[in-house]
ChimeraX commands (.cxc) that place a marker at each C-alpha (Angstrom):
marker #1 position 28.69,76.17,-15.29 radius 0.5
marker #1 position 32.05,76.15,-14.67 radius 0.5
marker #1 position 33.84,78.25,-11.66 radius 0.5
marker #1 position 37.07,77.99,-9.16 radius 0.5
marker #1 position 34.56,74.99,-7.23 radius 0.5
marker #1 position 34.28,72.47,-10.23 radius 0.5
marker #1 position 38.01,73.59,-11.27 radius 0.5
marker #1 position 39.24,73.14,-7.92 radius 0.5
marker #1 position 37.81,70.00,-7.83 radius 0.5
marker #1 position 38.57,68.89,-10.50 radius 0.5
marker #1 position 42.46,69.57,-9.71 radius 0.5
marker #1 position 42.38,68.04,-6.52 radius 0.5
marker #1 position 40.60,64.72,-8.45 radius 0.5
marker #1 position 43.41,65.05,-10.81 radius 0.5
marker #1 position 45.96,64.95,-7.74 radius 0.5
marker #1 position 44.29,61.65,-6.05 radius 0.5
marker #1 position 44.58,60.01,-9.80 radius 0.5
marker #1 position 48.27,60.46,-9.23 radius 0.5
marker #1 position 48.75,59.25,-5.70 radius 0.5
marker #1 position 46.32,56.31,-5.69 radius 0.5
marker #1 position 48.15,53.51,-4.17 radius 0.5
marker #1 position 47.46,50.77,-7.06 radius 0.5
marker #1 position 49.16,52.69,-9.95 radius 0.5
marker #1 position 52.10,54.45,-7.77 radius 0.5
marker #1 position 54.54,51.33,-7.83 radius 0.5
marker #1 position 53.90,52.05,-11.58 radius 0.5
marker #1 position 55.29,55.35,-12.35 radius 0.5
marker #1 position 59.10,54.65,-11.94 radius 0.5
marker #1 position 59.09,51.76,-14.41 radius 0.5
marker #1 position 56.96,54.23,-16.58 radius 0.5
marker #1 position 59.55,57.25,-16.04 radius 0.5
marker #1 position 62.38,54.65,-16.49 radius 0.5
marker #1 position 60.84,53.34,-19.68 radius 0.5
marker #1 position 60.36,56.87,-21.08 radius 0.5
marker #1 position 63.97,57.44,-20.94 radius 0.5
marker #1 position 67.08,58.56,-18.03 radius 0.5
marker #1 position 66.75,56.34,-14.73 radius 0.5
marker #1 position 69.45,56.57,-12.63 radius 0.5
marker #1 position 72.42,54.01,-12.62 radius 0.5
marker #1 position 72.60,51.59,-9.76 radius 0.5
marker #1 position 74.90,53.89,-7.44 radius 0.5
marker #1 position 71.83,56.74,-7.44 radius 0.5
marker #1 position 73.26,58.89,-9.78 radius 0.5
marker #1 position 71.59,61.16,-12.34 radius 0.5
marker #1 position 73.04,63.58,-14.97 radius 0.5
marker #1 position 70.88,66.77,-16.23 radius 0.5
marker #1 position 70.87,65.35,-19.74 radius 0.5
marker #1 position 69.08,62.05,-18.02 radius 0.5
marker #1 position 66.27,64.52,-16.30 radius 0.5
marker #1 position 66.03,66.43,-19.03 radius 0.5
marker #1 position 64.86,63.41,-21.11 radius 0.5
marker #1 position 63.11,62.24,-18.95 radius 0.5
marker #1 position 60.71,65.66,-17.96 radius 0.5
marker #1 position 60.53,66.02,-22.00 radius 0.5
marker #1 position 58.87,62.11,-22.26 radius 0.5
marker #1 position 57.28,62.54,-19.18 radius 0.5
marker #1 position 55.16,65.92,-20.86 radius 0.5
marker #1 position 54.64,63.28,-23.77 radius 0.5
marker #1 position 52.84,61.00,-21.09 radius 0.5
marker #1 position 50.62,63.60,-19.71 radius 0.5
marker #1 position 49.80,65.37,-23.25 radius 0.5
marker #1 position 48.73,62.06,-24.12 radius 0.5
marker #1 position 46.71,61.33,-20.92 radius 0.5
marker #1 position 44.97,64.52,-21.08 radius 0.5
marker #1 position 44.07,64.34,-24.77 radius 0.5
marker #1 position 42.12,61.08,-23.69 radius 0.5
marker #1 position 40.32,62.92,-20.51 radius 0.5
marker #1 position 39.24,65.73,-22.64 radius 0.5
marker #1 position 38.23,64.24,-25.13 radius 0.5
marker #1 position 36.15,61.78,-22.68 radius 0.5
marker #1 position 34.73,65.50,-21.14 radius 0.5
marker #1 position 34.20,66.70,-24.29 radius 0.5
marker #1 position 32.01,63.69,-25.51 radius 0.5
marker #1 position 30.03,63.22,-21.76 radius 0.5
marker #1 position 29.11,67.14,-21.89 radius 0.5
marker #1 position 28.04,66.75,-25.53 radius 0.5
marker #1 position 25.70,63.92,-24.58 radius 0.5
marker #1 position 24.53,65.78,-21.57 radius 0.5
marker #1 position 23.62,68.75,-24.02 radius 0.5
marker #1 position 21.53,66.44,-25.86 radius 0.5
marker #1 position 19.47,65.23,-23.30 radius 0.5
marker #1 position 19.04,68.77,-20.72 radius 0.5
marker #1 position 15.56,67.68,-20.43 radius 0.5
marker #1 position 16.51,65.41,-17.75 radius 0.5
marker #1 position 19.01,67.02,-16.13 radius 0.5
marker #1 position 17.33,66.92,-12.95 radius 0.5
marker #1 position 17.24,63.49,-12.61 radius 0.5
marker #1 position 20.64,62.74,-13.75 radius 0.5
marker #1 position 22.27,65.10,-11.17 radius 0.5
marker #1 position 20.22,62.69,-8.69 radius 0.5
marker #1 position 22.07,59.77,-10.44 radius 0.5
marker #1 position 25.18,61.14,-10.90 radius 0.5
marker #1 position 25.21,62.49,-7.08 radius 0.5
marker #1 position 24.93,58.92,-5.70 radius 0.5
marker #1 position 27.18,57.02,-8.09 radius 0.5
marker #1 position 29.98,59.54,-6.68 radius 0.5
marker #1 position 28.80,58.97,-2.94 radius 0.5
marker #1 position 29.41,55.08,-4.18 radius 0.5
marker #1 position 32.55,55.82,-5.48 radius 0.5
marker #1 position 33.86,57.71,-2.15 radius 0.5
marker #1 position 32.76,54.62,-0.24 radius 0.5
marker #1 position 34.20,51.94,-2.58 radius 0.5
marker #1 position 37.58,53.90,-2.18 radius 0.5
marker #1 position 36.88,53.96,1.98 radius 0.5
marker #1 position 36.29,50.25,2.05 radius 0.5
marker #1 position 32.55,50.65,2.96 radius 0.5
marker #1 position 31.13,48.98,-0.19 radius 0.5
marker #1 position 32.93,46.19,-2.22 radius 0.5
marker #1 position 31.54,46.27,-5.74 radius 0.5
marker #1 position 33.22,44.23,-8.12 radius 0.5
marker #1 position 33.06,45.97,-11.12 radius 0.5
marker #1 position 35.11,48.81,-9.61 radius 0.5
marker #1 position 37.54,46.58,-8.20 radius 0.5
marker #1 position 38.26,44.55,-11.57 radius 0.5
marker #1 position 41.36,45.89,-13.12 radius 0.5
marker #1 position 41.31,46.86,-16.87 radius 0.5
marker #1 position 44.67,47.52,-18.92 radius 0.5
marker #1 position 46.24,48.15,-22.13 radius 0.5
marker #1 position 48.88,45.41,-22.48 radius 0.5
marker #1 position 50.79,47.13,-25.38 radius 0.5
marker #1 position 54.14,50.01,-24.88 radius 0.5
marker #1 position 55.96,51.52,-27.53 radius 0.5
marker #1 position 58.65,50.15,-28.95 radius 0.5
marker #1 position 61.13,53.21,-28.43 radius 0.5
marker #1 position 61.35,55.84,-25.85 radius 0.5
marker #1 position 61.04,59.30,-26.73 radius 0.5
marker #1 position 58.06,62.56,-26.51 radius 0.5
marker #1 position 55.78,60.84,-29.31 radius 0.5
marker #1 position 55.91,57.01,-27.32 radius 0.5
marker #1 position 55.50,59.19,-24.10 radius 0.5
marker #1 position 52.26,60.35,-25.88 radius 0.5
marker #1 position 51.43,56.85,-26.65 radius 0.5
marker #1 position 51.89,55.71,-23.40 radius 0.5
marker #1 position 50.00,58.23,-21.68 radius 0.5
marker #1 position 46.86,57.76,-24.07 radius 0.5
marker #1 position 47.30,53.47,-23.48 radius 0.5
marker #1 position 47.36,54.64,-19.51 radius 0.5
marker #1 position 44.26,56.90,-20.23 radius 0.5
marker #1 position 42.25,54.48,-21.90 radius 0.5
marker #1 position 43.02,51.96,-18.95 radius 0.5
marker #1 position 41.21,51.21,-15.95 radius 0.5
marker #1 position 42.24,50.69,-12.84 radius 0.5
marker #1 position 40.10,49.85,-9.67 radius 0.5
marker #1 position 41.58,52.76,-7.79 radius 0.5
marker #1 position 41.55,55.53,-10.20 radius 0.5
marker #1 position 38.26,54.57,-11.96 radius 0.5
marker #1 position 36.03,55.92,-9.02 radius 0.5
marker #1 position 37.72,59.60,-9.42 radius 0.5
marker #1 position 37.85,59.65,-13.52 radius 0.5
marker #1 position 34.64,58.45,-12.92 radius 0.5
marker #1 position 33.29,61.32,-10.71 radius 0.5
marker #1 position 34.95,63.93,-12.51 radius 0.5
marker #1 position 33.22,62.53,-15.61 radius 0.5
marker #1 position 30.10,62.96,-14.09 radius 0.5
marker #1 position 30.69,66.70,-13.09 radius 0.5
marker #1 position 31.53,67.13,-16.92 radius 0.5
marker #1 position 28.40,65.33,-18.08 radius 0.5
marker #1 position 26.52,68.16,-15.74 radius 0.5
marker #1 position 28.36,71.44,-17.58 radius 0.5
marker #1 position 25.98,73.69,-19.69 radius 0.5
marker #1 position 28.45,73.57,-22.96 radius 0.5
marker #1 position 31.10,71.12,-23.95 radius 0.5
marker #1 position 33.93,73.89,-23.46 radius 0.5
marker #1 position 33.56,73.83,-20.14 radius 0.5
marker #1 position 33.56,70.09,-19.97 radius 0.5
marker #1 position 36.91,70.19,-21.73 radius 0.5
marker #1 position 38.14,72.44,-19.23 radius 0.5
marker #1 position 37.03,70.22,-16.74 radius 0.5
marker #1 position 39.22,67.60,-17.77 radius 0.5
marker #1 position 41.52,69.77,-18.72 radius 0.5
marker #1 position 41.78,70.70,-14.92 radius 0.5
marker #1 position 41.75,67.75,-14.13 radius 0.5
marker #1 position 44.85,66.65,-16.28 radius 0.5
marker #1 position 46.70,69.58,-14.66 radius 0.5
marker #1 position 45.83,68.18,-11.07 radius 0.5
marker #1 position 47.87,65.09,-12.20 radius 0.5
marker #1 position 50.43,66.15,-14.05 radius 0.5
marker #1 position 52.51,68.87,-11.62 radius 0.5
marker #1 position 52.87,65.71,-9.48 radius 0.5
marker #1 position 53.54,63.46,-12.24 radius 0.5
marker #1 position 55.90,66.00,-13.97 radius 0.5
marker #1 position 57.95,66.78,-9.91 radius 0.5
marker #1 position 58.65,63.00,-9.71 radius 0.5
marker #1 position 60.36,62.88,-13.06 radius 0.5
marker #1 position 62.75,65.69,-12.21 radius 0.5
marker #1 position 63.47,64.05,-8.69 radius 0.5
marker #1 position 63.19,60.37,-9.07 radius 0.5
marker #1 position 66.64,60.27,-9.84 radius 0.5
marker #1 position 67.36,61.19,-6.37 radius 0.5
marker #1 position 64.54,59.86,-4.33 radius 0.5
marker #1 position 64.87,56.36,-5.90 radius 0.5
marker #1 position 62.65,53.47,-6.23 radius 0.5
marker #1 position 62.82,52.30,-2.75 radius 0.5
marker #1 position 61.66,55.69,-1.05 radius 0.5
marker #1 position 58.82,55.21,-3.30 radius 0.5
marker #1 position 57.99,52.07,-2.39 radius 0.5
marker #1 position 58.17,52.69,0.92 radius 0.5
marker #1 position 55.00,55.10,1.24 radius 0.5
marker #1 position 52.49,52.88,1.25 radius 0.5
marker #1 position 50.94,53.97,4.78 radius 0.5
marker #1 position 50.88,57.56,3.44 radius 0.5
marker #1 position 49.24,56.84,0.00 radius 0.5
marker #1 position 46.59,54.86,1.96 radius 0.5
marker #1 position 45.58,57.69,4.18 radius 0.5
marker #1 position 45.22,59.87,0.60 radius 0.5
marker #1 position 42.43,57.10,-0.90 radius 0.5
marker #1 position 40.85,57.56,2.14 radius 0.5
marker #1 position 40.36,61.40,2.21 radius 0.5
marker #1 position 39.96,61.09,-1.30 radius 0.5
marker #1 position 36.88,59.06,-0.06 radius 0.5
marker #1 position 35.71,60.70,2.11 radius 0.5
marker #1 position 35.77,63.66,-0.67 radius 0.5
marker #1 position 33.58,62.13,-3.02 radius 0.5
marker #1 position 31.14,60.77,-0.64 radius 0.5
marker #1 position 31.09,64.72,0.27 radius 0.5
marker #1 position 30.73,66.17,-3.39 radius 0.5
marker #1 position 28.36,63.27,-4.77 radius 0.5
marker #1 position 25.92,64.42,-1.58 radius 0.5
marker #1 position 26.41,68.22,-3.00 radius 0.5
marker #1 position 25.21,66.56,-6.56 radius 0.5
marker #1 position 22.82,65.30,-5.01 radius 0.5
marker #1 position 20.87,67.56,-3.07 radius 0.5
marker #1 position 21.98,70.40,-6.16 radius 0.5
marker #1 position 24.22,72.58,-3.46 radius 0.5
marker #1 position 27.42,72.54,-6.19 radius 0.5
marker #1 position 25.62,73.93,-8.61 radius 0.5
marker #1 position 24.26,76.65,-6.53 radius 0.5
marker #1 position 27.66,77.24,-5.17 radius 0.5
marker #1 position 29.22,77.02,-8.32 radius 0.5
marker #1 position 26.57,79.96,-9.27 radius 0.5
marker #1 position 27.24,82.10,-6.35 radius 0.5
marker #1 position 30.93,82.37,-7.14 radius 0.5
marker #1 position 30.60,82.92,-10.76 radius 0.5
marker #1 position 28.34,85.41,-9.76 radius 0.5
marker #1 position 30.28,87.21,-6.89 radius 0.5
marker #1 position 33.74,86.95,-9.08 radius 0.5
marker #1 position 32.23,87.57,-11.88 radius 0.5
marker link #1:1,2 radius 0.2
marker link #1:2,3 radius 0.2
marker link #1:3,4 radius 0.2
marker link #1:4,5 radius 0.2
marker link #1:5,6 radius 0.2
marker link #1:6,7 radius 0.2
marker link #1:7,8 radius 0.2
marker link #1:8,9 radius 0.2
marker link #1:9,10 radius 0.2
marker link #1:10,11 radius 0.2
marker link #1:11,12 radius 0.2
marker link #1:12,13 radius 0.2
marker link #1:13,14 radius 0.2
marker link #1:14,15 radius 0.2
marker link #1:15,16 radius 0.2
marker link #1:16,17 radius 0.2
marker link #1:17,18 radius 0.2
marker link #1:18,19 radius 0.2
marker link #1:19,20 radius 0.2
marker link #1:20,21 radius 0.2
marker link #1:21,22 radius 0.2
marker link #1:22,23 radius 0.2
marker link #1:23,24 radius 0.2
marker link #1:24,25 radius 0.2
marker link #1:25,26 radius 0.2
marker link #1:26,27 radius 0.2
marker link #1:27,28 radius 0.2
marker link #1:28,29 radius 0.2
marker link #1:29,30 radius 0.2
marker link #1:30,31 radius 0.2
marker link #1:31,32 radius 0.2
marker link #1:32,33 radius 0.2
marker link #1:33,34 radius 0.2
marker link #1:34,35 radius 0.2
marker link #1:35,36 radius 0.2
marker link #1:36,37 radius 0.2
marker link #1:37,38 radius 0.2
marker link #1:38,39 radius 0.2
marker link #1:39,40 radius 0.2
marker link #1:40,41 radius 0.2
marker link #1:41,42 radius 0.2
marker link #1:42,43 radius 0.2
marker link #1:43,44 radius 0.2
marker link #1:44,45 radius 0.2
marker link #1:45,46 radius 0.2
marker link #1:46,47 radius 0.2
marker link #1:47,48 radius 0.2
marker link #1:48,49 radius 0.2
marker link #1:49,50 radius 0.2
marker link #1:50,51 radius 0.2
marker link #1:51,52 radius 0.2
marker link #1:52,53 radius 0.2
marker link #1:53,54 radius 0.2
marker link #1:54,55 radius 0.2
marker link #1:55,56 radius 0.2
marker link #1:56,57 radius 0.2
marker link #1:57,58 radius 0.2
marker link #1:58,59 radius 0.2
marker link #1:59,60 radius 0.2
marker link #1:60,61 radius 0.2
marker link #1:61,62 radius 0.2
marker link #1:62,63 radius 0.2
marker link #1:63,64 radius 0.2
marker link #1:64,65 radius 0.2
marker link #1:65,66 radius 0.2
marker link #1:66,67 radius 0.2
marker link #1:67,68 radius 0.2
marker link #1:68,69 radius 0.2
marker link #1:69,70 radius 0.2
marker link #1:70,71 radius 0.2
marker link #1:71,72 radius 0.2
marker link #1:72,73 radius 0.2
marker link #1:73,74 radius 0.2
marker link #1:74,75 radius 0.2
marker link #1:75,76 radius 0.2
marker link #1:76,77 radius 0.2
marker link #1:77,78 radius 0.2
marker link #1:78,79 radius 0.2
marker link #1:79,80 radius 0.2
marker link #1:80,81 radius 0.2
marker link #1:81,82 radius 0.2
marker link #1:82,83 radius 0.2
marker link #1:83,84 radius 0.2
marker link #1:84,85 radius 0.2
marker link #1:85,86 radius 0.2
marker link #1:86,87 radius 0.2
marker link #1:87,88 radius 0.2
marker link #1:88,89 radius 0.2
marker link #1:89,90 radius 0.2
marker link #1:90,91 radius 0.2
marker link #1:91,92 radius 0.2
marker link #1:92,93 radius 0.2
marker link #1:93,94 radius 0.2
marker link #1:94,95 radius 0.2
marker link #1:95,96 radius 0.2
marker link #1:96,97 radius 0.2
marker link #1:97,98 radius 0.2
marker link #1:98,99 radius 0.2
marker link #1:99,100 radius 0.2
marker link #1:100,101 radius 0.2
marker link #1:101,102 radius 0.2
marker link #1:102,103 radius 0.2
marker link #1:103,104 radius 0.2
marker link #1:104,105 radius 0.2
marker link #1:105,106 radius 0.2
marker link #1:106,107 radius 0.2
marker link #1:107,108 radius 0.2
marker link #1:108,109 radius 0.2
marker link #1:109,110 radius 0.2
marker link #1:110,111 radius 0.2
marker link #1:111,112 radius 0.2
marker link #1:112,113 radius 0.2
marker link #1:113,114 radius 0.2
marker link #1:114,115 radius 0.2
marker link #1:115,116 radius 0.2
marker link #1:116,117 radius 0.2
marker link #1:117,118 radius 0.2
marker link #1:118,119 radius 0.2
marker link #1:119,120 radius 0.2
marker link #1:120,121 radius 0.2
marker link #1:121,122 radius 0.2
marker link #1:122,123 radius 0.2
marker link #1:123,124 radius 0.2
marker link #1:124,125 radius 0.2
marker link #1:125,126 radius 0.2
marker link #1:126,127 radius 0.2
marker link #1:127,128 radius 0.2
marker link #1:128,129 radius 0.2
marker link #1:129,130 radius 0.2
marker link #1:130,131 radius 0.2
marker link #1:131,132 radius 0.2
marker link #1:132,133 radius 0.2
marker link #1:133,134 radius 0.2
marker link #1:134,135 radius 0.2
marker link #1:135,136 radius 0.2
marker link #1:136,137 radius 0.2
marker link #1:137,138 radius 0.2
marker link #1:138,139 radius 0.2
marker link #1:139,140 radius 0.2
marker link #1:140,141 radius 0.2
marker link #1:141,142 radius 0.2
marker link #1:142,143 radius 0.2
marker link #1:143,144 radius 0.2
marker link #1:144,145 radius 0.2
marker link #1:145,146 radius 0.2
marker link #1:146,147 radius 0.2
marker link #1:147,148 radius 0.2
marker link #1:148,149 radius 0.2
marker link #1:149,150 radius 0.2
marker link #1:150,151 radius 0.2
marker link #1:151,152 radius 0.2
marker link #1:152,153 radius 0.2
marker link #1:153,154 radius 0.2
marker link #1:154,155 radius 0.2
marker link #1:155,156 radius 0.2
marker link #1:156,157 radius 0.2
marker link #1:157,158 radius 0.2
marker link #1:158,159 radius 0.2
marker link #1:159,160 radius 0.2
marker link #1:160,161 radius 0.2
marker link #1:161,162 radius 0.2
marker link #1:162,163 radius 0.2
marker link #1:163,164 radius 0.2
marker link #1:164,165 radius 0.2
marker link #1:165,166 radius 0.2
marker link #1:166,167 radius 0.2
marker link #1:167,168 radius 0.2
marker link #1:168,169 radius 0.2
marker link #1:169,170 radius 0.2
marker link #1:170,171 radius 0.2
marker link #1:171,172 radius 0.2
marker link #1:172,173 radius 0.2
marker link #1:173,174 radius 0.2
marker link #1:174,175 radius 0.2
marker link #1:175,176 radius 0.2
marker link #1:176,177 radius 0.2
marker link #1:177,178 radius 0.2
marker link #1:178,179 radius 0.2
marker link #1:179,180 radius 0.2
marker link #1:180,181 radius 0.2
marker link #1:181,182 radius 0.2
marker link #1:182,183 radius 0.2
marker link #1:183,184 radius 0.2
marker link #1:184,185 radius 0.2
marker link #1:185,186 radius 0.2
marker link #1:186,187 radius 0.2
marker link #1:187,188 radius 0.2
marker link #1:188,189 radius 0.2
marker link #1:189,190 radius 0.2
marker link #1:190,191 radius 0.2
marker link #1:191,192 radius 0.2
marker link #1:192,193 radius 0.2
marker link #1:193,194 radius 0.2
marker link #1:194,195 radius 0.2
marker link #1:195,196 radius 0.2
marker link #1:196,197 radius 0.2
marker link #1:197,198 radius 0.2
marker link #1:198,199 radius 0.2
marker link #1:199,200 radius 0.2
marker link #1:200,201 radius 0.2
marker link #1:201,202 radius 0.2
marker link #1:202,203 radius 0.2
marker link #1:203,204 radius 0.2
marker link #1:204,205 radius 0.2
marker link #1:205,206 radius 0.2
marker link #1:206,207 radius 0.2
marker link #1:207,208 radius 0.2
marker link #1:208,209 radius 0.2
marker link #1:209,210 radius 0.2
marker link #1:210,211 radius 0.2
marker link #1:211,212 radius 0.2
marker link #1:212,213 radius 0.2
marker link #1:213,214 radius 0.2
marker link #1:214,215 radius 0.2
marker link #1:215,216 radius 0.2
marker link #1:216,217 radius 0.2
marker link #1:217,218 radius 0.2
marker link #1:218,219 radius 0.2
marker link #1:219,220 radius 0.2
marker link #1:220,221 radius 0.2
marker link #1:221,222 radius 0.2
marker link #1:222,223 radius 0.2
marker link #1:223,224 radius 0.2
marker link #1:224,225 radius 0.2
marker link #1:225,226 radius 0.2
marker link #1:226,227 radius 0.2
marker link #1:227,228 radius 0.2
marker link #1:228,229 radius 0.2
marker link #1:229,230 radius 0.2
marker link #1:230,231 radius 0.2
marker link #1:231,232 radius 0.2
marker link #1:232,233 radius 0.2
marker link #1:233,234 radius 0.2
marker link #1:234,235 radius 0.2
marker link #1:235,236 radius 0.2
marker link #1:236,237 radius 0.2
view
């Protein structure tokens, strides 16, 4: 079931999906493309920002439709085949604990490292290409945010009905997009070259985001979530 564990995870997955180091160097040619980057001399109008946080709710309306969508259908499918439940929490537990290590550097699997994209943008910026975009971002796969869609895809697989799996995603959308959303309002003032210049800081995130998953695939695992997820719903509820 779902409770404030899976939900809180699932917001914090949605967070390290935003600040993984391979698709940060991304988002101001994204937020530029979607409409009001500042001029050369740093400035930035409120008619620029305001475009630009319009498009930008385009990009994540269209990235979540993906996710939940991707819950909705993994949930469905786990509904379908609750008989062995059991085992796939086993096998869904230690595909996460290989995803935190492949995002610590302890495992080097190639598959997770190969870098999958859609090639294509919209021809004109505006809310409906920001919804483009975000769905052609969604449906793209990239070594550093594959391991955490992945794991929160797993956790929605696991859900007892495919509402909560939507929510899942749904959470985990929302973990991405206050991030997402902040940086188009203040890019105009923090500037490409801040950006690029937090590499050291965005490394130490992948690695706690690691060292996350390793934690919550053992929890699969072993079945602790689950009971904790239980415990809450039944204390809160």
């Amino acid at each position: 079931m779902t409770t404030d564990v899976t939900l809180g995870i699932a917001i914090l997955g949605g967070m390290a999906y935003f600040f993984s180091p391979c698709v940060w160097p991304l988002y101001p040619a994204y937020l530029a493309y979607l409409g009001g980057a500042p001029d050369e001399a740093g400035a930035d109008g409120g008619r620029a920002v305001a475009t630009r946080l319009v498009n930008a709710c385009g990009f994540v309306l269209g990235l979540g439709l993906v996710f939940v969508s991707l819950g909705a259908t993994l949930s469905g499918v786990g509904q379908l085949i609750a008989f062995y439940r059991p085992l796939l929490e086993k096998v869904a537990g230690l595909l996460i604990v290989v995803f935190g290590l492949q995002m610590l550097g302890r495992l080097r699997l190639p598959l997770l490292e190969r870098e999958w994209r859609l090639p294509w943008q919209p021809g004109r910026p505006g809310f409906a290409a920001g919804v483009l975009m975000g769905a052609a971002f969604g449906l793209g796969w990239t070594p550093c945010v594959g391991p955490v869609l992945a794991s929160i895809l797993l956790l929605a697989s696991q859900t007892t009905t495919v509402r909560e799996g939507m929510l899942l995603l749904a959470a985990f959308t929302a973990g991405f997009a206050v991030p997402f959303l902040l940086l188009a309002t203040l890019i105009g003032w923090v500037g490409p070259q801040w950006l690029r210049g937090r590499g050291a800081a965005l490394e130490r995130v992948q690695q706690a985001s690691g060292a996350l998953l390793v934690a919550l695939g053992l929890l699969v695992f072993t079945g602790q979530l689950a009971r904790i997820s239980a415990w809450l719903w039944n204390t809160l509820s």
